[in-house]
ROSE-675851 format. One record per residue (C-alpha): residue in three letters; x, y, z. Coordinates in nm, 3 decimals, decimal comma. Example, Ala and Ser with C-alpha at 12.3 -4.5 7.8 and 13.67 -1.06 7.14 Angstrom:
- type	east	north	up
- ALA	1,230	-0,450	0,780 .
- SER	1,367	-0,106	0,714 .
This chain:
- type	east	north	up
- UNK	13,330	-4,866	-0,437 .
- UNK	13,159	-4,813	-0,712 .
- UNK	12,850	-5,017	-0,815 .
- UNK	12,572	-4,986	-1,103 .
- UNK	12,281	-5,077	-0,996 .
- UNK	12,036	-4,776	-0,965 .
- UNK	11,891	-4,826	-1,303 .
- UNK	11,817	-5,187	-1,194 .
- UNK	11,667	-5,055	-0,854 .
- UNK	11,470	-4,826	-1,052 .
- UNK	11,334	-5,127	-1,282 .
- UNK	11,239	-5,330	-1,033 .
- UNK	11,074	-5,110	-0,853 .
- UNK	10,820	-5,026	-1,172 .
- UNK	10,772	-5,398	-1,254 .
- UNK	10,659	-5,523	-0,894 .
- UNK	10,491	-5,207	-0,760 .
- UNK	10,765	-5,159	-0,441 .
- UNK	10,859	-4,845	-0,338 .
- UNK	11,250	-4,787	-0,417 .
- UNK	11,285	-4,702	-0,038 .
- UNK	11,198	-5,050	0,036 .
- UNK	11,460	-5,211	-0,227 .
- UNK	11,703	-5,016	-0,107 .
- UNK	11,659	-5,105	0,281 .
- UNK	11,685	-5,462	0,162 .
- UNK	11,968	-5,456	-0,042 .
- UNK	12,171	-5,259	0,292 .
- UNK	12,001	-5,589	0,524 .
- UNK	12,128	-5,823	0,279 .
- UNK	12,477	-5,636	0,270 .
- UNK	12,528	-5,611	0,648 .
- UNK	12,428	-6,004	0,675 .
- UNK	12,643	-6,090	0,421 .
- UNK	12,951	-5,907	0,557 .
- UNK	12,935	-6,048	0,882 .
- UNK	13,136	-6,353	0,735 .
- UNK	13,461	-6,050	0,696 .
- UNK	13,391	-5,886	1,007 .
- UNK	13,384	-6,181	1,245 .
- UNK	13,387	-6,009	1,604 .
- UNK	13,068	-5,887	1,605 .
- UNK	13,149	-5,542	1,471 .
- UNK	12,898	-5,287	1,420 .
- UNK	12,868	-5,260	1,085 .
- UNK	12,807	-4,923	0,875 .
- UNK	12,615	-4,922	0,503 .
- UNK	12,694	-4,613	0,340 .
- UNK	12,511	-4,709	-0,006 .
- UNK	12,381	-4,401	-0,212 .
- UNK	12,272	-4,591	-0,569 .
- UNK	12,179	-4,268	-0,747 .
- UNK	12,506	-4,176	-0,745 .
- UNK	12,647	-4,580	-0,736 .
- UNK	12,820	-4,511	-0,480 .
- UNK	12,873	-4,775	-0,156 .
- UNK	13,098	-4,848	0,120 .
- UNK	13,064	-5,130	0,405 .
- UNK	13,292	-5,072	0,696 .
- UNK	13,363	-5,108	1,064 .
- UNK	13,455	-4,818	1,336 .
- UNK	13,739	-4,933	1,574 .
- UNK	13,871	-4,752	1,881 .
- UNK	14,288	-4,789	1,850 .
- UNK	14,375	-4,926	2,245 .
- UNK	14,681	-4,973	2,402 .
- UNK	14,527	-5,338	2,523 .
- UNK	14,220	-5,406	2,325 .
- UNK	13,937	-5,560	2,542 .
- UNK	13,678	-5,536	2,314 .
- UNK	13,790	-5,681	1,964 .
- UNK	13,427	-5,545	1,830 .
- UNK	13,502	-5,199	1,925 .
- UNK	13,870	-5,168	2,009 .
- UNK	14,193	-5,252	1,764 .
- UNK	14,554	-5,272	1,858 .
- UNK	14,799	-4,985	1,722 .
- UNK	14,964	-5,241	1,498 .
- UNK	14,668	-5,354	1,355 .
- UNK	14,584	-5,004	1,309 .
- UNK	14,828	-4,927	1,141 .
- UNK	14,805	-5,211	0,850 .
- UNK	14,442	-5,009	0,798 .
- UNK	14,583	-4,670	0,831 .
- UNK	14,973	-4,575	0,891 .
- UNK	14,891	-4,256	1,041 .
- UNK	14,695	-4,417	1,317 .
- UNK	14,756	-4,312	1,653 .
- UNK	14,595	-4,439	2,016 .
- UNK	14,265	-4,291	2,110 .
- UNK	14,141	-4,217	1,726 .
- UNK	13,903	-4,385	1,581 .
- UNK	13,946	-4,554	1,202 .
- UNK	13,753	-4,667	0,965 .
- UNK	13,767	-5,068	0,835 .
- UNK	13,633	-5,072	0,480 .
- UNK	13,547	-5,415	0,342 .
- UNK	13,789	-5,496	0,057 .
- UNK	13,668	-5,416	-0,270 .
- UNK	13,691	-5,765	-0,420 .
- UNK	13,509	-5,888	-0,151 .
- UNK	13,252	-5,639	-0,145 .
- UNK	13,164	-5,712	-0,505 .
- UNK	13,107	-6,047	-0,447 .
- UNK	12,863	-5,942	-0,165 .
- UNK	12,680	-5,706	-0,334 .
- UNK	12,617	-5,898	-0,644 .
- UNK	12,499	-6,225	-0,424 .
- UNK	12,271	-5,983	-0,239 .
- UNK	12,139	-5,842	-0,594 .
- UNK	12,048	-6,199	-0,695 .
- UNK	11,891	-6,341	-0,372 .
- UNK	11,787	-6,171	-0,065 .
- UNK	11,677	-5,863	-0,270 .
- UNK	11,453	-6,047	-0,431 .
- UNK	11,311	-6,193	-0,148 .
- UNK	11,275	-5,835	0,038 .
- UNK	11,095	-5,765	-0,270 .
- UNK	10,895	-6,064	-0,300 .
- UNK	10,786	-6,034	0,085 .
- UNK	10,679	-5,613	0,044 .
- UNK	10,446	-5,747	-0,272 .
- UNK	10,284	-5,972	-0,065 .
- UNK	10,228	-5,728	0,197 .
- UNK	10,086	-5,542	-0,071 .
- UNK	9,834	-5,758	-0,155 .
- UNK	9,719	-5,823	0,158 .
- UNK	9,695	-5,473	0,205 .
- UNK	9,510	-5,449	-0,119 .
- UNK	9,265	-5,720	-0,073 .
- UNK	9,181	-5,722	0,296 .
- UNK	8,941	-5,380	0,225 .
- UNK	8,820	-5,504	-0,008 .
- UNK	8,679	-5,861	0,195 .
- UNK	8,286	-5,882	0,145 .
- UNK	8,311	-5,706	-0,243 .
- UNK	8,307	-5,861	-0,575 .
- UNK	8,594	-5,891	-0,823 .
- UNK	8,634	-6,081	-1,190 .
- UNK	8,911	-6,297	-1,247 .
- UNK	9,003	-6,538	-1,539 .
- UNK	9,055	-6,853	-1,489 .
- UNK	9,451	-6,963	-1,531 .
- UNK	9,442	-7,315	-1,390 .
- UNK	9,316	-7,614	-1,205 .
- UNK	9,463	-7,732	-0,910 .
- UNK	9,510	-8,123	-0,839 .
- UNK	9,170	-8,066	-0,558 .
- UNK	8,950	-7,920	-0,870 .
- UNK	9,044	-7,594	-0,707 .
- UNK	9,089	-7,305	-0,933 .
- UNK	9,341	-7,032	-0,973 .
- UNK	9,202	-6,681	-1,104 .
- UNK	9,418	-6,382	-1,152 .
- UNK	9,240	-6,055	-1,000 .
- UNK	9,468	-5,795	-1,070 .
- UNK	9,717	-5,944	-1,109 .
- UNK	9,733	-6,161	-0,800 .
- UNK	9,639	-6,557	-0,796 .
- UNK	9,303	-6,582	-0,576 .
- UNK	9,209	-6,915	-0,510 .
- UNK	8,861	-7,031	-0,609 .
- UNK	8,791	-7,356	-0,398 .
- UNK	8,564	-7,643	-0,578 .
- UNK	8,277	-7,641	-0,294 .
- UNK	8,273	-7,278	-0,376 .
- UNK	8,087	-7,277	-0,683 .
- UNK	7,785	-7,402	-0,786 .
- UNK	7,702	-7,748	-0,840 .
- UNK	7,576	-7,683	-1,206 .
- UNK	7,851	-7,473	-1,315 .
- UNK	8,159	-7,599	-1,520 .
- UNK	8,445	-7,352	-1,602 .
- UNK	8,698	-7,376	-1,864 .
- UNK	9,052	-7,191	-1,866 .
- UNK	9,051	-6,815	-1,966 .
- UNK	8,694	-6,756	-1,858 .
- UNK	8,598	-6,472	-1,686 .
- UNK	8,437	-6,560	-1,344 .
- UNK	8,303	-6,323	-1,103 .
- UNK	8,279	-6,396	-0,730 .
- UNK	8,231	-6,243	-0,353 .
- UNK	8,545	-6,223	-0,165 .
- UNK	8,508	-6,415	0,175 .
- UNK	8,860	-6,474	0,313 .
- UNK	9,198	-6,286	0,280 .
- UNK	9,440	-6,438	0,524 .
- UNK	9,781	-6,422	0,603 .
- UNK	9,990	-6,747	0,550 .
- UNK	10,355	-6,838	0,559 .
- UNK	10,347	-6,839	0,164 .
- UNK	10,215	-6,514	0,176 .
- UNK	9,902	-6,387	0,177 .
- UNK	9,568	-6,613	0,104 .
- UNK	9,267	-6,447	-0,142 .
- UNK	8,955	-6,701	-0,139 .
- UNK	8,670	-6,605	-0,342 .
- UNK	8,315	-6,780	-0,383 .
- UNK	8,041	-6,806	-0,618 .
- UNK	7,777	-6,977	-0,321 .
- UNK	7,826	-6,792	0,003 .
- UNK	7,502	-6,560	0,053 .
- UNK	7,707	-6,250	0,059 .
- UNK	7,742	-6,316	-0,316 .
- UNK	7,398	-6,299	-0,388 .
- UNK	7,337	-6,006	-0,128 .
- UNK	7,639	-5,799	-0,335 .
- UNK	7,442	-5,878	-0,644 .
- UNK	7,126	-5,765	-0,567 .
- UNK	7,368	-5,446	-0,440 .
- UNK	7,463	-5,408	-0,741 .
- UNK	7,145	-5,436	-0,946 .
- UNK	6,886	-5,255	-0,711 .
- UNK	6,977	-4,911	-0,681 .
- UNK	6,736	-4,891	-0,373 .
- UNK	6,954	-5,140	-0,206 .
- UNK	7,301	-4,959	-0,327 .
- UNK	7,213	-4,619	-0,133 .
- UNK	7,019	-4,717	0,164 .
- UNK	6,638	-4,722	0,096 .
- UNK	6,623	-5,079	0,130 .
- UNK	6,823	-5,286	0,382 .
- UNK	6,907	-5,641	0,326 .
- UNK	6,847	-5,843	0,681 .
- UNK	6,926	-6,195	0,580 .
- UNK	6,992	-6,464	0,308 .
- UNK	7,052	-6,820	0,284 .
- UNK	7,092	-7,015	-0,014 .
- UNK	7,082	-7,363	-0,157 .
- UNK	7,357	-7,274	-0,392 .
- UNK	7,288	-7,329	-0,761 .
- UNK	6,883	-7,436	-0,633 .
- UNK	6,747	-7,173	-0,424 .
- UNK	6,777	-6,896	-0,226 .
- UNK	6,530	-6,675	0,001 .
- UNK	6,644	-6,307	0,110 .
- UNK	6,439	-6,080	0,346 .
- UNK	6,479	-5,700	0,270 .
- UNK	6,298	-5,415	0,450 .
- UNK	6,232	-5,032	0,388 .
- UNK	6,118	-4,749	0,655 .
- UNK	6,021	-4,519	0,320 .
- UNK	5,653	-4,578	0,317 .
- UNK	5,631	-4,536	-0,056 .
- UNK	5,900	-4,819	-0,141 .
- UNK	5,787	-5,199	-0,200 .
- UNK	6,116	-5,347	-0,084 .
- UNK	6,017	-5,666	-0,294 .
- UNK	5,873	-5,486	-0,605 .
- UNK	6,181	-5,301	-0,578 .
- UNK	6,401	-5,596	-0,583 .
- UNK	6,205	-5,815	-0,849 .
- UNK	6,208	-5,518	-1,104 .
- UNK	5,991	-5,423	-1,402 .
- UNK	5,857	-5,720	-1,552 .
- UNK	6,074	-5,914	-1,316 .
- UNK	6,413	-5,797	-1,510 .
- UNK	6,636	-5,718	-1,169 .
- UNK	6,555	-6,058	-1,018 .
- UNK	6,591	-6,258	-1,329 .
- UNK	6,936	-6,045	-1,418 .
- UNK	7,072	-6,195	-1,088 .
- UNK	6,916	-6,564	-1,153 .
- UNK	7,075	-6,578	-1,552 .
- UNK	7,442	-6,488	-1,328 .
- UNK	7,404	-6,746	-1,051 .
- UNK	7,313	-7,062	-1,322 .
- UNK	6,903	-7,007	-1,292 .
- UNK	6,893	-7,026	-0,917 .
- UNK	6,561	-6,941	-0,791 .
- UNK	6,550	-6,659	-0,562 .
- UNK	6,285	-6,559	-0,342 .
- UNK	6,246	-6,195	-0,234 .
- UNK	6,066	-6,156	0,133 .
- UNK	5,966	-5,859	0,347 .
- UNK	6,121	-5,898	0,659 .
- UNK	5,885	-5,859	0,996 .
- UNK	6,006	-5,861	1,393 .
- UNK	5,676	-6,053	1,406 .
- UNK	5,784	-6,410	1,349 .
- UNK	5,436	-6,554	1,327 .
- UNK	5,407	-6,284	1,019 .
- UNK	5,795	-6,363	0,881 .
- UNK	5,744	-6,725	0,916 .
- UNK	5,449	-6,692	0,645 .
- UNK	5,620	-6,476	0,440 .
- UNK	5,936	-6,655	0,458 .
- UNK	5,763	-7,024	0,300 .
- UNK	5,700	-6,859	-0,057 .
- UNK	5,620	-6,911	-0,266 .
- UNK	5,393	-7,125	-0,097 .
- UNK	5,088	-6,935	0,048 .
- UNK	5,036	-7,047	0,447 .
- UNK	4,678	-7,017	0,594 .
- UNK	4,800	-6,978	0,950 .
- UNK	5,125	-7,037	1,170 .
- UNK	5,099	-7,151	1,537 .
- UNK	5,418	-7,184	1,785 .
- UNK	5,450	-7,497	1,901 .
- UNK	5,763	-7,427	2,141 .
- UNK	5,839	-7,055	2,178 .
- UNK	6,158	-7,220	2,422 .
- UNK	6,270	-7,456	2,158 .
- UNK	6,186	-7,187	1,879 .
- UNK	5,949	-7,429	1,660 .
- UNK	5,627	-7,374	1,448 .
- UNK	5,362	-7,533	1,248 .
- UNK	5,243	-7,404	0,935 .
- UNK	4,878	-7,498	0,784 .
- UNK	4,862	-7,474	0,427 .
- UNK	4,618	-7,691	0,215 .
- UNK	4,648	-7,946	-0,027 .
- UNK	4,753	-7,794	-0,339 .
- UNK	5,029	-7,577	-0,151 .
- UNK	5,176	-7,891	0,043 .
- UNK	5,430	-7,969	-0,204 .
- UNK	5,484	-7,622	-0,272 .
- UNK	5,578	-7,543	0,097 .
- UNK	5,810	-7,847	0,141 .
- UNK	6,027	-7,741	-0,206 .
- UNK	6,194	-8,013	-0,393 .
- UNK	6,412	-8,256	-0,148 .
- UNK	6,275	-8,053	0,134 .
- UNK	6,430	-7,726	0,014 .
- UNK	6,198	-7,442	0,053 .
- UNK	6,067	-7,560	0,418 .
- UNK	6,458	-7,602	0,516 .
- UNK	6,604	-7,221	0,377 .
- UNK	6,241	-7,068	0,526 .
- UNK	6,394	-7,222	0,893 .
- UNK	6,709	-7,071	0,836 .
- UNK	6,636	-6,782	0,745 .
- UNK	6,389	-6,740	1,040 .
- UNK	6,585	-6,948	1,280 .
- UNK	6,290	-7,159	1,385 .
- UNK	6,234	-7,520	1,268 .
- UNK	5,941	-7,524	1,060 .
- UNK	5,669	-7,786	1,050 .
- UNK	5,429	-7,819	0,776 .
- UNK	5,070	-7,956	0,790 .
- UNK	4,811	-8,003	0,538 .
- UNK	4,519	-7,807	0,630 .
């Protein structure tokens, strides 16, 4: 039979990105499924489908028997016969699907399953695309708002979902902005695959300062931890073996450019830069800045807490705003923190 659909084949494959091998092997699935309401007795069916040339043929192979046992393999000599008249026992012939019928088939399959063959390789694709690429930032523009206050941006062409508790309390977004975020999740679902980018998960600031410090971006200076009160504060320890790099000076910036670069993106959140130390008396002090600490005592190495002294004027100053700066200093250290006026 002859069919025209190459130039189609071609088509789709440019629009959506899938390889033609891949449109083909679905249209032959969606061809043998479909056929299996002619051939009933659970023939092996053959797909000879060659779209370059628009050519394609469905059909059975039967065994001509004297007493047929096997009505998927075997075919009586009369029955033969209505297929081919010069069928004799022992041969094998060839059932094609009627033409009319085949037509019907193939353009069903065309509308349907194809695209669903096609739909399901793209979605492969992105997963393929995005799960790399897990930990990186990307820019997206906004295209809509879900019912949740969840947003919708299109990365490449793919819809990655922004979730509400995902950006920062002060921010508010408007459709067609351009908003750039840390991916943190790519997952397979039954819809296909799932991108979920964020604004307030640490990685987002540590890809930043990536980004900004070139120290950071080849090696020099190592980012160890970061927590973050998203949209408030945030505290992040770096360290450097070279002897003649500040890892904080190197982070902060020239006149404090690189650190305020990174605050203007995430809404003027404050963000501390500390040298990290394997001495947690030393990393506890550090980590309470800007506060300055007179002395740190551990109170229960077992139970991993401490007491800070600082003196009047840096009280306030060590507790943070609502308790923030003395609660990100005991994450980051992962010992709870008590403060005590000197």
């Amino acid at each position: 039979m002859k069919v025209n659909v190459w130039n189609t084949i071609r088509q789709l494959s440019k629009e959506r990105g899938v390889e033609i091998g891949v449109i083909v092997s679905a249209i032959e699935e969606s061809l043998r499924v479909a056929s299996a309401k002619y051939f009933t007795r659970k023939e092996k069916v053959n797909i000879s489908f060659q779209p370059e040339k628009g050519e394609l043929r469905v059909y059975a192979v039967k065994k001509v028997s004297k007493a047929p046992q096997d009505a998927a393999t075997e075919i009586s000599l009369e029955e033969a016969k209505k297929v081919d008249p010069e069928a004799s026992f022992g041969k094998d012939i060839e059932i094609d699907l009627p033409s009319d019928t085949l037509g019907r088939i193939a353009a069903q399959a065309a509308k349907q399953v194809i695209l669903q063959k096609v739909r399901d390789a793209e979605q492969e694709k992105i997963y393929e695309s995005f799960a790399p690429r897990l930990g990186e930032i990307v820019t997206g523009v906004l295209r809509r708002f879900e019912s949740n206050k969840n947003m919708i941006l299109e990365v490449n062409k793919t819809d990655v979902l922004f979730p509400h508790r995902e950006k920062l309390t002060n921010e508010e977004f408007e459709r067609g902005d351009r908003i750039k975020a840390v991916v943190i999740q790519v997952r397979k679902e039954n819809k296909g695959p799932q991108v979920v980018v964020s604004r307030a998960d640490p990685k987002f600031l540590s890809k930043l300062l990536e980004l900004e410090v070139p120290e950071i971006a080849n090696g020099d200076i190592e980012i160890k931890d970061a927590v973050r009160q998203p949209g408030e504060r945030a505290k992040v320890a770096v360290f450097s073996e070279e002897k003649d790099i500040d890892p904080i000076g190197a982070c902060i910036g020239v006149k404090g450019n690189r650190i305020m670069a990174i605050s203007k993106e995430l809404a003027g959140e404050k963000i501390d830069i500390i040298e990290w130390s394997d001495n947690p008396l030393t990393y506890t002090k550090a980590s309470l800045s800007p506060a300055k600490v007179e002395k740190v005592f551990i109170l229960n190495k077992s139970e991993k807490t401490m007491q800070a002294i600082v003196s009047k004027d840096q009280l306030s100053l060590a507790i943070g705003k609502k308790g923030i700066n003395v609660r990100l200093a005991s994450r980051l250290i992962g010992w709870k923190i008590e403060i005590k006026e000197e």
